[in-house]
C-alpha positions as CSV (number, residue, x, y, z in Angstrom):
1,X,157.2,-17.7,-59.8
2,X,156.6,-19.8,-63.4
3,X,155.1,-18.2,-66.1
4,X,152.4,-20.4,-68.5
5,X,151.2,-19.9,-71.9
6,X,147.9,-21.3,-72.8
7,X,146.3,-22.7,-76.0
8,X,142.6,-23.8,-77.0
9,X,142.5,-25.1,-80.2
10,X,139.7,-27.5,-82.4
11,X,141.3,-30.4,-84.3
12,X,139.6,-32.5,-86.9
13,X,138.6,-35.3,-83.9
14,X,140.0,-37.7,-87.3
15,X,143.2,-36.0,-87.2
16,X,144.7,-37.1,-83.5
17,X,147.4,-39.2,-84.4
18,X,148.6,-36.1,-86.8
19,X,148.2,-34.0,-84.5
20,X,149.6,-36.3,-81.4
21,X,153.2,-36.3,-84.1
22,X,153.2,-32.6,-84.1
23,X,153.2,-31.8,-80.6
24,X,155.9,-34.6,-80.6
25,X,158.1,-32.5,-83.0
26,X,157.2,-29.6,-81.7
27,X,157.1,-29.4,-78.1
28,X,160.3,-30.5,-77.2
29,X,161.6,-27.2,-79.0
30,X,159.6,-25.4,-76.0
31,X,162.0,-27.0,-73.6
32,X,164.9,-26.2,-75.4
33,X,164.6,-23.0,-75.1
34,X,163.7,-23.0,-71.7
35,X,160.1,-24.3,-70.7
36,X,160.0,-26.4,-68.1
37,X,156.9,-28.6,-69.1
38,X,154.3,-29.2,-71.9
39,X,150.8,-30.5,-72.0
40,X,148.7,-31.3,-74.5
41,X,145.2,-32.4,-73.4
42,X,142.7,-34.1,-75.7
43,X,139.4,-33.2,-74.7
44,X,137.2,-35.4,-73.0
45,X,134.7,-34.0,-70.9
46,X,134.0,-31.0,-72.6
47,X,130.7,-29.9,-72.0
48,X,128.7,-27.0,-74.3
49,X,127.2,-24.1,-71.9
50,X,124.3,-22.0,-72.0
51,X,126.3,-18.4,-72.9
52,X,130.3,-19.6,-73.3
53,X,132.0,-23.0,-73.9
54,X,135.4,-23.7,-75.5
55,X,133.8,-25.5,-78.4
56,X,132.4,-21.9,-79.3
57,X,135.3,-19.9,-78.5
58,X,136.9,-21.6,-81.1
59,X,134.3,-22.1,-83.0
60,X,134.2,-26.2,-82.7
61,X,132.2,-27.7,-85.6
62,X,131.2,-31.4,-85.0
63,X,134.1,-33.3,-86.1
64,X,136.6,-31.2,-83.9
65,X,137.5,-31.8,-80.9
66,X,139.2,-29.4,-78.4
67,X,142.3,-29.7,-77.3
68,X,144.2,-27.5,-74.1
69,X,147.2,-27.4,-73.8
70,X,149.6,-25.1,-71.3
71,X,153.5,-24.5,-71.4
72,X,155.5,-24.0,-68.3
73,X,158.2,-21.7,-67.8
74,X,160.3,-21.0,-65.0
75,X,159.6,-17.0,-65.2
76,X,158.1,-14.2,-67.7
77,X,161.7,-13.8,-69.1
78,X,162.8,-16.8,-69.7
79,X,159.3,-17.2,-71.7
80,X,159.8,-13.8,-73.9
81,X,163.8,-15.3,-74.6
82,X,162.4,-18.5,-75.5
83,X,159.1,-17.5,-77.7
84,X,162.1,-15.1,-79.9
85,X,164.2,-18.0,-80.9
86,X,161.4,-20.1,-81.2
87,X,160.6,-17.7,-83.6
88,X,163.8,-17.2,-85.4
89,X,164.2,-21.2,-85.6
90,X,163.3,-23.4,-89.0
91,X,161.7,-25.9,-87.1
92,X,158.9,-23.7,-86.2
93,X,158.4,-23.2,-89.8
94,X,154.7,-23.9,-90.8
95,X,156.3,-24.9,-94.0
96,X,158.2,-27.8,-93.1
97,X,155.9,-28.5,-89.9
98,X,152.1,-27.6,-90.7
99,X,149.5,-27.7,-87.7
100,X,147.2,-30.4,-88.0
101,X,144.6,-27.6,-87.3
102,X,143.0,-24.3,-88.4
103,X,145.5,-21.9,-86.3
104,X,143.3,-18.7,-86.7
105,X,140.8,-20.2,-84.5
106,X,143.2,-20.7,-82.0
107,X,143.3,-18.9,-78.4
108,X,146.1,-18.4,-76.6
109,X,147.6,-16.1,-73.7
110,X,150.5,-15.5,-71.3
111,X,150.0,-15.8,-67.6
112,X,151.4,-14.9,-64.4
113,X,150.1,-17.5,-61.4
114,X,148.6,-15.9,-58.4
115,X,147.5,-19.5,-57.0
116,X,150.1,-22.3,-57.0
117,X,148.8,-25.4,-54.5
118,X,150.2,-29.3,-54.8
119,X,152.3,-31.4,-56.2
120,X,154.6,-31.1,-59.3
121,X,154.9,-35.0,-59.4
C-alpha cells in the first residue's frame, strides 16, 4: 500500500506566486526519487475552530495563508530511499532554493493508509 507524507505550512498570502515557483522546482525532485504524486493545496476554505484549527497549529498570522500539501509514494521504502537522496542532493539546498515561508512552523508526518476508496484519476 502507498505511503504519504504530509505538510501544513503558513505562507505570506502576498507570496503565492513565490511560493507556486518553489514547489515547481522542488517537487519534481519528489518524483525523481520515487514519489508517485505531489499536491500542493492553497487554502481556501479554512475555517478557525473553537479549540484547534490549522491556522493555529502553525501559528497563521493574518497575512498567511495555509497551505497542505501531501506526497505520494508507492510504499514506506521507497519513501525512506527517496527522503535520503533528497537529502544528500544540492537542489534541496535552502541556499540555492529558499522556502517562500517560515519552515519551523511547519508540520509534517509520515503515514501509512488504512482507508484507500475511489478514483486515482
Amino acid at each position: 500500500m502507498s505511503y504519504i507524507d504530509g505538510f501544513v505550512i503558513a505562507v505570506p498570502t502576498a507570496d503565492k506566486q513565490k511560493f507556486i515557483d518553489h514547489a515547481n522546482t522542488f517537487d519534481p525532485v519528489f518524483i525523481e526519487y520515487g514519489a508517485t504524486r505531489v499536491l500542493e493545496c492553497w487554502g481556501d476554505d479554512v475555517p478557525a475552530g473553537k479549540q484547534t484549527d490549522f491556522q493555529r497549529a502553525v501559528q497563521a498570522r493574518d497575512d498567511e495563508t495555509v497551505v497542505f500539501s501531501w506526497v505520494e509514494w508507492p510504499d514506506k521504502a521507497t519513501r525512506d530511499a527517496g527522503f535520503k537522496k533528497m537529502m544528500e542532493d544540492p537542489r534541496m539546498d535552502p541556499k540555492t532554493n529558499p522556502m517562500p515561508f517560515d519552515g519551523a512552523r511547519m508540520i509534517f508526518g509520515g503515514f501509512a493508509p488504512v482507508v484507500d476508496l475511489g478514483s486515482r484519476a
